[in-house]
C-alpha positions in Angstrom: -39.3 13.9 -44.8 -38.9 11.9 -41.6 -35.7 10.3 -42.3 -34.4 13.7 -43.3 -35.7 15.7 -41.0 -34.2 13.2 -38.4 -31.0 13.5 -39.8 -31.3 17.1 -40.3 -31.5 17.4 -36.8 -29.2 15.1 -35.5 -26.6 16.9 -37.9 -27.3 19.8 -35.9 -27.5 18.5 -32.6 -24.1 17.0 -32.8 -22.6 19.8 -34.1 -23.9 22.0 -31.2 -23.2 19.2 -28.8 -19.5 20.1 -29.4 -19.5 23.6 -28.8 -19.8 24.2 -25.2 -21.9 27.3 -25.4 -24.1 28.2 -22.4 -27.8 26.3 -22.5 -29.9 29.6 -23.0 -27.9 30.4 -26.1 -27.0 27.0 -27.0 -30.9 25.9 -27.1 -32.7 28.2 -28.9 -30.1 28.1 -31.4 -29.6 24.5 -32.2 -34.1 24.6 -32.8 -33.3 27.3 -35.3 -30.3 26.1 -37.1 -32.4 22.7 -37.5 -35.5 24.0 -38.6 -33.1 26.2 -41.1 -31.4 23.2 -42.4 -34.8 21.5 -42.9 -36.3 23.4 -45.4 -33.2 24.2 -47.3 -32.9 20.3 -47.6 -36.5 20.6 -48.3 -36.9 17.6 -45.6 -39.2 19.9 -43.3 -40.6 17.6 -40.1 -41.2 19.5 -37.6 -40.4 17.1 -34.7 -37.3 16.5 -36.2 -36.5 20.1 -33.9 -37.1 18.4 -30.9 -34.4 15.3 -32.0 -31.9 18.4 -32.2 -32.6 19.8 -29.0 -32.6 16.3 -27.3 -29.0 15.6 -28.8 -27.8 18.6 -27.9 -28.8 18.4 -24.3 -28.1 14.5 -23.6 -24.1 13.9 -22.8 -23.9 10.5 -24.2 -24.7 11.1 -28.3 -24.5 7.2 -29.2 -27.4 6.4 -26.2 -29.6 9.7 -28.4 -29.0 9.1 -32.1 -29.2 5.1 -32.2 -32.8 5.0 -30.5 -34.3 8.0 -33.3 -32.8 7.0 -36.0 -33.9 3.3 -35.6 -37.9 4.9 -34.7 -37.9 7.0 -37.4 -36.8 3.9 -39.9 -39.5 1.8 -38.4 -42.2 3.8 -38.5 -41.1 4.8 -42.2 -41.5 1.3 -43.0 -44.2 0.7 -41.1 -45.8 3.7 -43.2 -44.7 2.4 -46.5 -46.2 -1.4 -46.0 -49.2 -0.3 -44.5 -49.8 2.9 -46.9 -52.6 1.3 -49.0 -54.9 0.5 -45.6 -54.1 4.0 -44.1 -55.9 7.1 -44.8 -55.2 10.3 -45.3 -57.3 12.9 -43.7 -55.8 16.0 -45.1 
């Protein structure tokens, strides 16, 4: 769900990025269209919303989507090797 979610949102954020549209429609609308996208792709993470927001509202996309995208494979990993010491409190 991270690594979707992530790339979920960054799918939207670029694509809003583009657009041009004024911030207090561009915004609200990028959240929603993310969040949308998520659980269609079944991939729901819900700060994945705030990846698509920061993409849309940074200029330079390469500076935005390198730096998440390498976090959210790290801690994945870091997730995966350390799953049988971790606990879950759910």
């Amino acid at each position: 769900n991270v690594i979707g979610g992530h790339m979920a949102g960054l799918a939207c954020g670029a694509m809003f990025h583009f657009l041009g549209w004024p911030y207090f429609v561009e915004y609200p609308l990028v959240v929603a269209a993310a969040i949308f996208l998520m659980v269609m792709l079944d991939v729901e993470h819900a700060p994945a919303a705030g990846t698509a927001l920061a993409v849309t509202m940074n200029e330079n996309l390469f500076q935005t989507i390198v730096p998440i995208l390498l976090a959210a494979l790290v801690l994945s990993q870091c997730r995966y090797l350390l799953r049988h010491h971790l606990r879950d409190l759910v």
